[in-house]
N, CA, C and O atoms as a MOPAC input file, in Angstrom:
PM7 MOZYME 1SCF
protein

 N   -158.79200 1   182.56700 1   116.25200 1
 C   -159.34600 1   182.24100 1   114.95200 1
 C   -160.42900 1   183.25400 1   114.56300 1
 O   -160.55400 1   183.71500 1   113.42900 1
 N   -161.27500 1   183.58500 1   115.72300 1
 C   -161.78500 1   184.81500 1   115.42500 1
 C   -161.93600 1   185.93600 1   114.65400 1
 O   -162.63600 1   186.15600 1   113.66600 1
 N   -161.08500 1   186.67200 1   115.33200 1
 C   -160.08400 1   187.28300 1   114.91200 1
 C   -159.28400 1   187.62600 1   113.75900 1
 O   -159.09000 1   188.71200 1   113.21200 1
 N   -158.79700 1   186.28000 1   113.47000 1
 C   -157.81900 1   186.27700 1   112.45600 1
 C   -158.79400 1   186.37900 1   111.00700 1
 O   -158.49600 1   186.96600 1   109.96700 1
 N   -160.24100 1   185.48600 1   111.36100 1
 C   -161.58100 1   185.52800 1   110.20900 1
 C   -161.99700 1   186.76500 1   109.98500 1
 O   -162.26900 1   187.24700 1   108.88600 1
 N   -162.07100 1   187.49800 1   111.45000 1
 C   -162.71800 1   188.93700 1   110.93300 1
 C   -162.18000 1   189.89200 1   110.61500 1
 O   -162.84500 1   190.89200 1   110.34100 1
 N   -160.44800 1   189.89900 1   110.52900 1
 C   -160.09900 1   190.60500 1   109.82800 1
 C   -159.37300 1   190.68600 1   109.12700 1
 O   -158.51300 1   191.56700 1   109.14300 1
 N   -159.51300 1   189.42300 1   107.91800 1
 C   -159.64000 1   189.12600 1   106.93600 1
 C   -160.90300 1   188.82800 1   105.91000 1
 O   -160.72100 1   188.73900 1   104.69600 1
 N   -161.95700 1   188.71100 1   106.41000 1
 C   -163.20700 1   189.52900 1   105.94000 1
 C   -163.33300 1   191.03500 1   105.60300 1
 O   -163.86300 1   191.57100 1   104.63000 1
 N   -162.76500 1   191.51700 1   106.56300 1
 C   -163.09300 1   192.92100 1   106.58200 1
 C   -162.18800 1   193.50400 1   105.61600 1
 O   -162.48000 1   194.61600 1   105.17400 1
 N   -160.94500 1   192.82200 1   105.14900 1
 C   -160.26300 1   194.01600 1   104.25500 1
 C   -160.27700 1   193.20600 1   102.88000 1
 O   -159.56200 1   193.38700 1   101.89500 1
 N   -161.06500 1   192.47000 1   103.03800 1
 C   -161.60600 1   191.63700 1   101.98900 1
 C   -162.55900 1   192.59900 1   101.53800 1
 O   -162.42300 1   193.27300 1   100.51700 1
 N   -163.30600 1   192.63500 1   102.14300 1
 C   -164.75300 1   193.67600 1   101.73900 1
 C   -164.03700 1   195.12700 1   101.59100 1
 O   -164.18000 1   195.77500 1   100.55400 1
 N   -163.34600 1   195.55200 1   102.55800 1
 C   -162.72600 1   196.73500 1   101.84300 1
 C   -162.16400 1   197.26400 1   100.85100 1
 O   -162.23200 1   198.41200 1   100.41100 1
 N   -161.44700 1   196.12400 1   100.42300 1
 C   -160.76300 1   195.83500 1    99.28300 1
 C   -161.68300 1   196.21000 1    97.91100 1
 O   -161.54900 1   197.07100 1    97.04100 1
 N   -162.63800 1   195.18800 1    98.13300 1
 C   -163.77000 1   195.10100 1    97.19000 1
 C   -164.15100 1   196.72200 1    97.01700 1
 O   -163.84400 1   197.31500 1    95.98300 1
 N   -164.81000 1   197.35300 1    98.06200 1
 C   -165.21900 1   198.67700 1    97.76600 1
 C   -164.26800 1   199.73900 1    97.59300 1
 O   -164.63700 1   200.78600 1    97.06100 1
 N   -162.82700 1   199.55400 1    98.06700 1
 C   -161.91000 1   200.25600 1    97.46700 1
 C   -161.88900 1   200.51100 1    95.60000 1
 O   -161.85200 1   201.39900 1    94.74800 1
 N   -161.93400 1   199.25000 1    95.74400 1
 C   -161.29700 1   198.73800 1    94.20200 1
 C   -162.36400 1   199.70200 1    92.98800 1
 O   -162.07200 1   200.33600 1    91.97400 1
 N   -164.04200 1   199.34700 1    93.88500 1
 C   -165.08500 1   199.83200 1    93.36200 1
 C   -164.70000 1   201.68300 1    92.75200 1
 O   -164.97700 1   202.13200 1    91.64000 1
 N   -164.23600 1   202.18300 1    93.52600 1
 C   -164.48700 1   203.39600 1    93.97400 1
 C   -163.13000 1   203.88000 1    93.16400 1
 O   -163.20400 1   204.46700 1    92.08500 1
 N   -162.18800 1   203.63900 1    93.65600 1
 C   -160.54200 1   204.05100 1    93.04300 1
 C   -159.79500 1   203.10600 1    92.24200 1
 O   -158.60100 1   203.35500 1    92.07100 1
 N   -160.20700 1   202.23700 1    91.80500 1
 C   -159.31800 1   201.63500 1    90.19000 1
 C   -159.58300 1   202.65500 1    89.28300 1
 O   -158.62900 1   203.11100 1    88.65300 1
 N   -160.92400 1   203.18900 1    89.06100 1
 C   -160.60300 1   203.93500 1    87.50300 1
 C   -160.35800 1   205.32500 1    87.81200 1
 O   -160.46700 1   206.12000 1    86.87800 1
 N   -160.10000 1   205.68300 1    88.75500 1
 C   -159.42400 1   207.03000 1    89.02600 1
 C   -157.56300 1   206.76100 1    88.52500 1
 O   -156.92600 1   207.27500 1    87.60600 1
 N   -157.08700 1   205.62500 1    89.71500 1
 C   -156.21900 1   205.13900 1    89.32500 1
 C   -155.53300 1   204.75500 1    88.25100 1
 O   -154.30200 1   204.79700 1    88.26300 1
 N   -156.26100 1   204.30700 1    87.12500 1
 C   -155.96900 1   203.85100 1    85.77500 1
 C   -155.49700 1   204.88200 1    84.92100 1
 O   -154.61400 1   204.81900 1    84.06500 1
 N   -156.51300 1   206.25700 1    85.42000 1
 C   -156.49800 1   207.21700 1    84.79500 1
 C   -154.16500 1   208.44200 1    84.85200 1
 O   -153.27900 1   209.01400 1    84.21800 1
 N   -154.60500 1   208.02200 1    85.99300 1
 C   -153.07900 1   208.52300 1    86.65700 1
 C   -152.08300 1   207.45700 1    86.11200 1
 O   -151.00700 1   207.82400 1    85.64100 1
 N   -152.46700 1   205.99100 1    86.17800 1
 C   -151.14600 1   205.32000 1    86.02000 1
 C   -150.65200 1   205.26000 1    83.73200 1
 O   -149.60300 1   205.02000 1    83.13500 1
 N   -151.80800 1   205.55200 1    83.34200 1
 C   -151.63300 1   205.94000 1    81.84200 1
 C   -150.97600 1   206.83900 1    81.37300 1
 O   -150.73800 1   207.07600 1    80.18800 1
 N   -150.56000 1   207.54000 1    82.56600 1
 C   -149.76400 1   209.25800 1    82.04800 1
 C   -148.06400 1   208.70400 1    82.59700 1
 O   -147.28000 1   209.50800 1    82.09400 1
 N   -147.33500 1   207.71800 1    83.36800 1
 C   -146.30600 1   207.74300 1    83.88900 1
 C   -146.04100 1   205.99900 1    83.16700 1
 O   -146.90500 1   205.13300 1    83.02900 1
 N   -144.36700 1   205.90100 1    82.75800 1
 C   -144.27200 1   204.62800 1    82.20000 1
 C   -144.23400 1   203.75000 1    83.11000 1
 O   -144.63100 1   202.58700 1    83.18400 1
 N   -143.36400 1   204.89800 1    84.24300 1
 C   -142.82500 1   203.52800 1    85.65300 1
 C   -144.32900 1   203.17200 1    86.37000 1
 O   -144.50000 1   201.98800 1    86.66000 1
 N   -145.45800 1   204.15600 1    86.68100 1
 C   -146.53100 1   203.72600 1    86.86600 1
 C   -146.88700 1   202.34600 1    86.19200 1
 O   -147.30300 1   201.31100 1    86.71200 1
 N   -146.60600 1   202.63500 1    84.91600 1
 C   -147.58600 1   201.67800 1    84.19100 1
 C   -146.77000 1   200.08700 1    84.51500 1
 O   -147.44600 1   199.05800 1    84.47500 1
 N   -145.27700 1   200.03900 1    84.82900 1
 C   -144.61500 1   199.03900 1    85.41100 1
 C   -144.80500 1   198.63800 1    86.30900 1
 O   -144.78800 1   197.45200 1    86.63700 1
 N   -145.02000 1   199.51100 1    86.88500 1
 C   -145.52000 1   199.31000 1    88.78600 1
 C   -146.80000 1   198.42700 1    88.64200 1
 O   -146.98600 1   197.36500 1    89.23500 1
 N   -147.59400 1   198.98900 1    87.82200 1
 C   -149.29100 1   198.70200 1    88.07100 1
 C   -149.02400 1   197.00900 1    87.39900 1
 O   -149.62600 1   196.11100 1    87.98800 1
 N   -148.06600 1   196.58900 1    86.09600 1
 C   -148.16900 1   195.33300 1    85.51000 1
 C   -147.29500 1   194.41600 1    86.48100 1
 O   -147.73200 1   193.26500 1    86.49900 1
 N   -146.15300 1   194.61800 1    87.31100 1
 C   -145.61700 1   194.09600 1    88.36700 1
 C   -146.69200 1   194.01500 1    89.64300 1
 O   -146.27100 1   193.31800 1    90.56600 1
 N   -147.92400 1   194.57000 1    89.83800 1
 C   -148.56600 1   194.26800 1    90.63400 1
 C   -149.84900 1   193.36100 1    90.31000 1
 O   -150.66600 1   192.92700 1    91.12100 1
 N   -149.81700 1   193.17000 1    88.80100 1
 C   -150.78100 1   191.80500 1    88.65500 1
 C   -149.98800 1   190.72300 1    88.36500 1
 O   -150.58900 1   189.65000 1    88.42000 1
 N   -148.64200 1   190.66100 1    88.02900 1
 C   -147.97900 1   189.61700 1    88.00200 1
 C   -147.42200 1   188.59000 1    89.40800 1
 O   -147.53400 1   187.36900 1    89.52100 1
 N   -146.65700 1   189.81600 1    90.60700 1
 C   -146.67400 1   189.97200 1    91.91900 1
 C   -147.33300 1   190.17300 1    92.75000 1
 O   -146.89500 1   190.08800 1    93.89700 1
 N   -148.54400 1   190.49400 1    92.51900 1
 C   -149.12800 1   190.79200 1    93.68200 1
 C   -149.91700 1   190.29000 1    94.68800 1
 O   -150.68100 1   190.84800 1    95.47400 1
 N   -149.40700 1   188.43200 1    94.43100 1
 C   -150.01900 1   187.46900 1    95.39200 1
 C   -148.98100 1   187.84500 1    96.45700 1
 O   -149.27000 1   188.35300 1    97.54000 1
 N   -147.53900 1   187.49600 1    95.97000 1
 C   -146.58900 1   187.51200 1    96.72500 1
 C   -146.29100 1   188.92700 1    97.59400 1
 O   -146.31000 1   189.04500 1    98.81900 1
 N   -146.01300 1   189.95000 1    96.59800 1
 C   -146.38300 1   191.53700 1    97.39300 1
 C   -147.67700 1   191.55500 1    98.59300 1
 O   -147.56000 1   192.29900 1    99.56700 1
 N   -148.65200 1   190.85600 1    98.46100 1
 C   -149.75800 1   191.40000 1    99.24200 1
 C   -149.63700 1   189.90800 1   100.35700 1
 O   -150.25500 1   189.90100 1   101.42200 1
 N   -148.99600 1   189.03400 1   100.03500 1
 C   -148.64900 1   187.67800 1   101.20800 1
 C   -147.91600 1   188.98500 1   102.81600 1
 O   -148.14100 1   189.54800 1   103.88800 1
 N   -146.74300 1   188.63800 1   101.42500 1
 C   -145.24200 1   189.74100 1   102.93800 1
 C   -146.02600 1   190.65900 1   103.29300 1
 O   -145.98100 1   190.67300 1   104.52300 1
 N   -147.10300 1   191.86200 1   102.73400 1
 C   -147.19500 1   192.81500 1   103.20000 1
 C   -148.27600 1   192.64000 1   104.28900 1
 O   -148.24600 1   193.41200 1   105.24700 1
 N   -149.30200 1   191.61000 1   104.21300 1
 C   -150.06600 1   191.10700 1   105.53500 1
 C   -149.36300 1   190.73300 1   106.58600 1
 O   -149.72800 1   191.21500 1   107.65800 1
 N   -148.05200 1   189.68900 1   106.59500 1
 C   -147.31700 1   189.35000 1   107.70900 1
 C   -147.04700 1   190.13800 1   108.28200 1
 O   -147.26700 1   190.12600 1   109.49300 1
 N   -146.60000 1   190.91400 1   107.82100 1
 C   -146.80000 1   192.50100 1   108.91900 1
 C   -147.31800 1   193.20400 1   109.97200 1
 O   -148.13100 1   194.11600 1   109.82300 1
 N   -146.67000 1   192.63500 1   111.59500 1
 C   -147.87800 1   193.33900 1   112.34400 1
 C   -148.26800 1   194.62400 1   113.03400 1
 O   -147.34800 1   195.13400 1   113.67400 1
 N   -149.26800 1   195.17900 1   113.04900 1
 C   -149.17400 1   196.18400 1   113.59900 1
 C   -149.12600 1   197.47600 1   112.08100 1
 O   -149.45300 1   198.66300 1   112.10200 1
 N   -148.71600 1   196.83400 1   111.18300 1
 C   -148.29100 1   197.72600 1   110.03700 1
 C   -150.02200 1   198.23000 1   109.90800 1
 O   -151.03400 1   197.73800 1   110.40600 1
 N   -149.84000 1   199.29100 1   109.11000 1
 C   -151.80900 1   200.10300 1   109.05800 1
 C   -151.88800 1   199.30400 1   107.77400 1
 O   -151.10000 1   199.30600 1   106.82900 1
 N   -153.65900 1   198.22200 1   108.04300 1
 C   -154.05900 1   197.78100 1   107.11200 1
 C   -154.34700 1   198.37900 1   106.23600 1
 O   -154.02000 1   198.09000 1   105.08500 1
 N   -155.46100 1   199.98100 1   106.76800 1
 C   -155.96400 1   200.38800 1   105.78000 1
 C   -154.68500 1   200.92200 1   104.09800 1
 O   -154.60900 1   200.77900 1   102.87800 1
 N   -154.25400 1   201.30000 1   104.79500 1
 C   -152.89800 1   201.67900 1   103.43900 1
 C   -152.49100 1   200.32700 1   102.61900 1
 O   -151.99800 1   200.62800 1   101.53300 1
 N   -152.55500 1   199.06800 1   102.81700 1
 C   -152.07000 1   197.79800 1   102.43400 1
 C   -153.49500 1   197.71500 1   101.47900 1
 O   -153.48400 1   197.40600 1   100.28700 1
 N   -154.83000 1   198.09100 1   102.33700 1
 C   -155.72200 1   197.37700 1   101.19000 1
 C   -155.59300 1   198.91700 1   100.11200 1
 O   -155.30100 1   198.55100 1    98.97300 1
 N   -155.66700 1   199.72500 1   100.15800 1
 C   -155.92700 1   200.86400 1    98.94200 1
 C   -155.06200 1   200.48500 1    98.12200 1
 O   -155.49400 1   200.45100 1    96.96900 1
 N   -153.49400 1   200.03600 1    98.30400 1
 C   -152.06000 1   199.87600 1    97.59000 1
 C   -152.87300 1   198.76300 1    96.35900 1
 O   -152.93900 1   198.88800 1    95.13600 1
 N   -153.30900 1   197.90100 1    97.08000 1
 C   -153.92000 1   196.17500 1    96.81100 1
 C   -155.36200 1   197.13700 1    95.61500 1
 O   -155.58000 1   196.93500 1    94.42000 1
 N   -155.89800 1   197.89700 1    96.34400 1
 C   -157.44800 1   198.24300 1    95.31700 1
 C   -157.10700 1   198.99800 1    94.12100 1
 O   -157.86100 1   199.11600 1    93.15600 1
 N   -155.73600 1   199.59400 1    94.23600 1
 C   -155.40100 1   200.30500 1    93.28500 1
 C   -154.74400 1   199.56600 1    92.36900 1
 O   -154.84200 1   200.09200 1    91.26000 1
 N   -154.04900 1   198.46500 1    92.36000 1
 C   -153.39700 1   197.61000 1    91.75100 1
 C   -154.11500 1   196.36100 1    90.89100 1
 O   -155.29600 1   196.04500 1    91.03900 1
 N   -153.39000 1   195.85300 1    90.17000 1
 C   -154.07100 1   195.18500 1    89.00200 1
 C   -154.29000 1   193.42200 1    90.01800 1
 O   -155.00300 1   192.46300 1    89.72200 1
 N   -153.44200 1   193.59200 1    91.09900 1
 C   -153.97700 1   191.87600 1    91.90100 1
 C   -155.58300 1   191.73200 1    91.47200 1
 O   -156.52900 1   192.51900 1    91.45900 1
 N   -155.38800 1   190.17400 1    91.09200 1
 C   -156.89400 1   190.07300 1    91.11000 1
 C   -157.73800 1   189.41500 1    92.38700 1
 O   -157.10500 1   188.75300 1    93.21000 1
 N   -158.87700 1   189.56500 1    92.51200 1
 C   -159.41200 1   189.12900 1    93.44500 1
 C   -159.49000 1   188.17300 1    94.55200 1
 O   -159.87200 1   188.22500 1    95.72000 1
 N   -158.86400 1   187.04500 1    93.57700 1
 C   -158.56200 1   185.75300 1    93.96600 1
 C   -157.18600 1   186.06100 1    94.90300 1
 O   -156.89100 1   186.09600 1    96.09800 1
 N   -156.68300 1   186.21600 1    93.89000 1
 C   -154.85700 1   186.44900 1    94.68300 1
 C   -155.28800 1   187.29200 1    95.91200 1
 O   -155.12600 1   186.64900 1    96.94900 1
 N   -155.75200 1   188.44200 1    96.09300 1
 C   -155.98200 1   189.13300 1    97.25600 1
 C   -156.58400 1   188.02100 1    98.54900 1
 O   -156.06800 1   187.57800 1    99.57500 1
 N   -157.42300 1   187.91800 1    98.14100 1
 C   -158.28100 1   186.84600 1    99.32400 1
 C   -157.31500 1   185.54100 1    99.93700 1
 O   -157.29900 1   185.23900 1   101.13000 1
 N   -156.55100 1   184.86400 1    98.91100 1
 C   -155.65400 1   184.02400 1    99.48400 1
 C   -154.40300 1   185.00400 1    99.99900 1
 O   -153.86100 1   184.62100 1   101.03600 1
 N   -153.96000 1   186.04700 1    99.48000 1
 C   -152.70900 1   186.23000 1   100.05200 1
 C   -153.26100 1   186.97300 1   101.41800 1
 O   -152.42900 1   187.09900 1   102.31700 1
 N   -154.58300 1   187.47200 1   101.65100 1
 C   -155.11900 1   187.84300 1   102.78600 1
 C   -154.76900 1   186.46500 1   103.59700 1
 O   -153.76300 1   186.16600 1   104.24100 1
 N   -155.70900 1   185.89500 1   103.38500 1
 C   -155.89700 1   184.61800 1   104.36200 1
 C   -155.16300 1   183.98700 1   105.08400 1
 O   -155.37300 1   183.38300 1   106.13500 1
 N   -153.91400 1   184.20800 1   104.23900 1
 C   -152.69700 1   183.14300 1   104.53900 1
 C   -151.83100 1   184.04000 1   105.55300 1
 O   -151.33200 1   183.73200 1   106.63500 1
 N   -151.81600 1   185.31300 1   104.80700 1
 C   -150.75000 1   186.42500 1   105.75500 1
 C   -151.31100 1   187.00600 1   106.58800 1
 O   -150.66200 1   187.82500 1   107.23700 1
 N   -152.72800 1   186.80000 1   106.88300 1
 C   -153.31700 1   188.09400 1   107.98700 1
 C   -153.22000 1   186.48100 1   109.40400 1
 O   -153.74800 1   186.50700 1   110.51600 1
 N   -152.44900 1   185.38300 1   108.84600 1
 C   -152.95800 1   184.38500 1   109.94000 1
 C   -151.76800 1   184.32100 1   111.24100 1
 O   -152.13700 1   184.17300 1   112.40600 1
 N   -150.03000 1   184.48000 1   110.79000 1
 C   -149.25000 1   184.71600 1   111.57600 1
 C   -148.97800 1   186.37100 1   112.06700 1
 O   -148.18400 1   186.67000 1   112.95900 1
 N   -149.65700 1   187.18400 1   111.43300 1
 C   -149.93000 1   188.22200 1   112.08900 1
 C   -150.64900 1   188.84300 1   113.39300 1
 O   -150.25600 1   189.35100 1   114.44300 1
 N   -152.19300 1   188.48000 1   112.66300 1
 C   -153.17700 1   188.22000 1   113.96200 1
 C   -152.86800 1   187.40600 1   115.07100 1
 O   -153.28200 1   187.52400 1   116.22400 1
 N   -151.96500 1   186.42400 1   114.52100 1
 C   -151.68000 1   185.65700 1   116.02600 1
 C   -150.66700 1   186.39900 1   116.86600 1
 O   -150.89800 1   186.45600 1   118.07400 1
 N   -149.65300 1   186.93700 1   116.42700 1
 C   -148.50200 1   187.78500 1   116.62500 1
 C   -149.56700 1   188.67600 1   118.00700 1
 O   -149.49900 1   188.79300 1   119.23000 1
 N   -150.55500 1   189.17500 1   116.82300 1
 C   -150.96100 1   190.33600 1   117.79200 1
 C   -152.14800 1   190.22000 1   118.70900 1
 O   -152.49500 1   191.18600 1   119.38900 1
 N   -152.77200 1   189.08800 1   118.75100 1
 C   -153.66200 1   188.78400 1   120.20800 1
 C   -152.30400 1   188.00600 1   121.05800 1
 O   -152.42600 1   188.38300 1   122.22300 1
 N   -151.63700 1   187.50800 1   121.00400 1
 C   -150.42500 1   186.90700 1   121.96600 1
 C   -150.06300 1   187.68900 1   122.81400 1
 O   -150.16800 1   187.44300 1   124.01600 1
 N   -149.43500 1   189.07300 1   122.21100 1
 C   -148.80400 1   190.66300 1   122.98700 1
 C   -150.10400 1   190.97200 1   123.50000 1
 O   -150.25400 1   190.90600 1   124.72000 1
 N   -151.30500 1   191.37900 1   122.59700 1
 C   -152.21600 1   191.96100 1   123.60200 1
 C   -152.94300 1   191.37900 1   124.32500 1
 O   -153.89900 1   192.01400 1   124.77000 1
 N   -152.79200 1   190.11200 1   124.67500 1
 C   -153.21900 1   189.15100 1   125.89200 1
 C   -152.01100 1   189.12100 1   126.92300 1
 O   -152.18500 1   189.27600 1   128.13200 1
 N   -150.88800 1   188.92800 1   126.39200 1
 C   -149.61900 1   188.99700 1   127.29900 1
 C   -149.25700 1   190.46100 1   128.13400 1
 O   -148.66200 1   190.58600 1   129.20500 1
 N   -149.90000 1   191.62700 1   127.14800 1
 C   -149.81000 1   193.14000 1   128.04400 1
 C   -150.57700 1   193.12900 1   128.93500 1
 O   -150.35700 1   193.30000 1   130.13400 1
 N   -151.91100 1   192.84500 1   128.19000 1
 C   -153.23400 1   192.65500 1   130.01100 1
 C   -152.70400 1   191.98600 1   130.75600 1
 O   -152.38500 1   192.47400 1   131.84000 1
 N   -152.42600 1   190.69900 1   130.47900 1
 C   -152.27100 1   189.98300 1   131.68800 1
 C   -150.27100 1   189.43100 1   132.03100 1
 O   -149.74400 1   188.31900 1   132.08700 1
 N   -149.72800 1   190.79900 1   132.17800 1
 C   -147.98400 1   190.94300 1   132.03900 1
 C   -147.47200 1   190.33200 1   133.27800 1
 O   -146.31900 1   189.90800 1   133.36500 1
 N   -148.32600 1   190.28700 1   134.23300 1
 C   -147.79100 1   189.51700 1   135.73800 1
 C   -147.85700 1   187.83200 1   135.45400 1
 O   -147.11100 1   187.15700 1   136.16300 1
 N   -148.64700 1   187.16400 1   134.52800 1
 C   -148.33700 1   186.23900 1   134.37700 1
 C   -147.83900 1   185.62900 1   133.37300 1
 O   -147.68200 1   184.41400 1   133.25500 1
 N   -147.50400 1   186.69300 1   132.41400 1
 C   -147.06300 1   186.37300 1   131.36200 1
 C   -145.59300 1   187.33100 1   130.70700 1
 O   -145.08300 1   187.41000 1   129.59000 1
 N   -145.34400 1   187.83400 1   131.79400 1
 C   -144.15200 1   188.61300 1   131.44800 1
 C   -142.93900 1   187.74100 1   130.47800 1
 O   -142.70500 1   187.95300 1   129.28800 1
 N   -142.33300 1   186.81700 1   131.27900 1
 C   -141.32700 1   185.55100 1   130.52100 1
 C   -142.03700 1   185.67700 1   128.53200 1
 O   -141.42500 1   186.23400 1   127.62000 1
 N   -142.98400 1   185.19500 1   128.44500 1
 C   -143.26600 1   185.05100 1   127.41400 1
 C   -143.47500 1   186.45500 1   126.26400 1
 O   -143.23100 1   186.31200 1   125.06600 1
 N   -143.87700 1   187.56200 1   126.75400 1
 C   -144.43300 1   188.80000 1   126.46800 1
 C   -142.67800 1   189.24400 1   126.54200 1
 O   -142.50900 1   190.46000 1   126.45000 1
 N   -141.90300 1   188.74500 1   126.63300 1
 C   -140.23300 1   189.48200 1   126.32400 1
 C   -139.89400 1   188.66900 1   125.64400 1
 O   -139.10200 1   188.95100 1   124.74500 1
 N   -140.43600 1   187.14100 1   125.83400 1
 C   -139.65200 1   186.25400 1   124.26900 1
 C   -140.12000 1   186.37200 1   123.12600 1
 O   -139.50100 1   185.85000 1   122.19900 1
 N   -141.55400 1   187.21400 1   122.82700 1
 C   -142.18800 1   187.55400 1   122.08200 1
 C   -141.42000 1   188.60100 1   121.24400 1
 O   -140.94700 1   188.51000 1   120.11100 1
 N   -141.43900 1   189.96400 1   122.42600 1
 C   -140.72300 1   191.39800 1   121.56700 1
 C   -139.42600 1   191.05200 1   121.19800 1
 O   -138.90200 1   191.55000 1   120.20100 1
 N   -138.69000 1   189.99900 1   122.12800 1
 C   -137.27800 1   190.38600 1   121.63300 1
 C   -137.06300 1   189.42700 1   120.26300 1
 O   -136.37200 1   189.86700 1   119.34300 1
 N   -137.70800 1   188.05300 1   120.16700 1
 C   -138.03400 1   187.50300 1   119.05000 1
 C   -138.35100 1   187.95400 1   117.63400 1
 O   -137.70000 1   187.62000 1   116.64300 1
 N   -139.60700 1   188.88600 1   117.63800 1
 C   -139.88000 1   189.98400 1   116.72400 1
 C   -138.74000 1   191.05400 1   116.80200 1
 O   -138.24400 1   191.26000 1   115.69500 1
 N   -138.35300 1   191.57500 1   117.52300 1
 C   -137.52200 1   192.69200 1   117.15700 1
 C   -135.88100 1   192.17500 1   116.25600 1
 O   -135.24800 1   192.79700 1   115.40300 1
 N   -135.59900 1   190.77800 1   116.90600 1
 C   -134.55500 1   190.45600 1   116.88300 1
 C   -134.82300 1   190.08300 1   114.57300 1
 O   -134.19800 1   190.69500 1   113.70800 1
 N   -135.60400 1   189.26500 1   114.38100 1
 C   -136.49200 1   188.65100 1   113.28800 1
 C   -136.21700 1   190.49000 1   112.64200 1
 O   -135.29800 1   190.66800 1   111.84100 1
 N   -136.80300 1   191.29800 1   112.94300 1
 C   -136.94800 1   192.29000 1   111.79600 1
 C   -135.58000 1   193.01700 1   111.67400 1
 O   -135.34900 1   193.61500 1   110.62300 1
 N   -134.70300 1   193.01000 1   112.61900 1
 C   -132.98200 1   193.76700 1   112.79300 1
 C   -132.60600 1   192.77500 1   111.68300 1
 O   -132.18300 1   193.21700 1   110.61500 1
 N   -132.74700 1   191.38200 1   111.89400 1
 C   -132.09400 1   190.57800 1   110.43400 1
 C   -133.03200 1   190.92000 1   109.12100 1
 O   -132.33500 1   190.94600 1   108.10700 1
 N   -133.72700 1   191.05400 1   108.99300 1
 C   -134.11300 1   191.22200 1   107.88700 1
 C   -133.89500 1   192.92100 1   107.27800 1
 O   -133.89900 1   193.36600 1   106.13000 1
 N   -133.69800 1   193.64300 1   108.74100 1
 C   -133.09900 1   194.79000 1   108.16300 1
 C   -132.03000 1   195.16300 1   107.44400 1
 O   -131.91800 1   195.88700 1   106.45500 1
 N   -130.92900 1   194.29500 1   108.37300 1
 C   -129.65600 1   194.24500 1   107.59000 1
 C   -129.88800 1   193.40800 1   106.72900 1
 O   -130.06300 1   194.01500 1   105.67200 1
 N   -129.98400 1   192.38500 1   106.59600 1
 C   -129.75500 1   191.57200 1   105.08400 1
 C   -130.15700 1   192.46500 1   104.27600 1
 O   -129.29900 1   193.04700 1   103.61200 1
 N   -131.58900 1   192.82400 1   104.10700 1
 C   -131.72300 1   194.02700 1   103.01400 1
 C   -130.70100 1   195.09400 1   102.73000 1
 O   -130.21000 1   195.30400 1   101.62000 1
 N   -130.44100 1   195.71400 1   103.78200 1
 C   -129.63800 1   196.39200 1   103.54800 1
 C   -128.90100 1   196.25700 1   103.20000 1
 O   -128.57500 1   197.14000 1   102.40500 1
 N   -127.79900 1   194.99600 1   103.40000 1
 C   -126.62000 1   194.49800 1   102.68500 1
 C   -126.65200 1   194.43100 1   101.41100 1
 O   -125.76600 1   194.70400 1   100.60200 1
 N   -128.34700 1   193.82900 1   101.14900 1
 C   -128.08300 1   193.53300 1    99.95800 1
 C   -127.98600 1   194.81200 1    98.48900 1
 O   -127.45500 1   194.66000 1    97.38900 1
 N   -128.77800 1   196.10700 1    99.09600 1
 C   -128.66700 1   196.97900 1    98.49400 1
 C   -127.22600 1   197.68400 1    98.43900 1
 O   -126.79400 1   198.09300 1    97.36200 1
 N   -126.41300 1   197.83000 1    99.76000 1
 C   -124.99900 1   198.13400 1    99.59600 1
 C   -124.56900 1   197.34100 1    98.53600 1
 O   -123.99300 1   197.93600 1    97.62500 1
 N   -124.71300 1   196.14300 1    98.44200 1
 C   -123.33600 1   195.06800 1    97.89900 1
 C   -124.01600 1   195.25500 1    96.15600 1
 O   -123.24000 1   195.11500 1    95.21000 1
 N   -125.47100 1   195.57000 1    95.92200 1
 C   -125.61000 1   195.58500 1    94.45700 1
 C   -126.21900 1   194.33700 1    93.95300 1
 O   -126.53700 1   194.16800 1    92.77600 1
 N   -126.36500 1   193.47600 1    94.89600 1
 C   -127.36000 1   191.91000 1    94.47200 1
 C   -128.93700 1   191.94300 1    95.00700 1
 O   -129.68200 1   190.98600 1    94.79300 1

């Protein structure tokens, strides 16, 4: 729980000083491109849900998730809950493995139902995507 609080604080606050620093640089770039300017209105409409999936993610580099998030029109609110909610089966994901690697003599059984679980979880979601871009739906 720790853990999971402090770092979701932290890209909370990053977020914040991202946003400070590079929204109006950003604004400036996304006014010159149309698909920009789609991108940027699909990311205040989406971007509870975009920034949910993209926390579940483990291991993925936060820092690139919060700049995507500071540059984008999500508002504040939406960020902090879709933090909260998605940084929570993540962080757990990832003190589990890195308690199960230290301590692999007693936790080996579990530390392989773990990877092959996750690995197995992202091969389906690989293909389905993929299918779904072959097939055109």
């Amino acid at each position: 729980m720790i853990s999971w609080f402090a770092e979701t604080v932290g890209v909370i606050l990053s977020f914040i000083l991202m946003r400070t620093v590079l929204r109006s640089s950003a604004e400036e770039l996304i006014k010159k491109s149309n698909m920009l300017q789609k991108i940027d209105e699909f990311s205040g409409a989406s971007g509870f849900k975009m920034m949910l999936f993209a926390r579940m993610l483990p291991y993925f580099p936060s820092g690139i998730i919060t700049a995507l998030g500071a540059v984008s029109r999500i508002s504040l609110k939406d960020y902090i809950m879709a933090n909260f909610l998605g940084k929570l089966p993540s962080t757990a994901l990832e003190v589990v493995v890195g308690y199960d690697v230290v301590n692999y003599q007693e936790n080996l059984l579990r530390l392989t139902l773990v990877v092959v679980g996750v690995t197995v979880t992202y091969g389906l979601l690989w293909w389905y995507n993929r299918r779904k871009l072959v097939n055109g739906y």
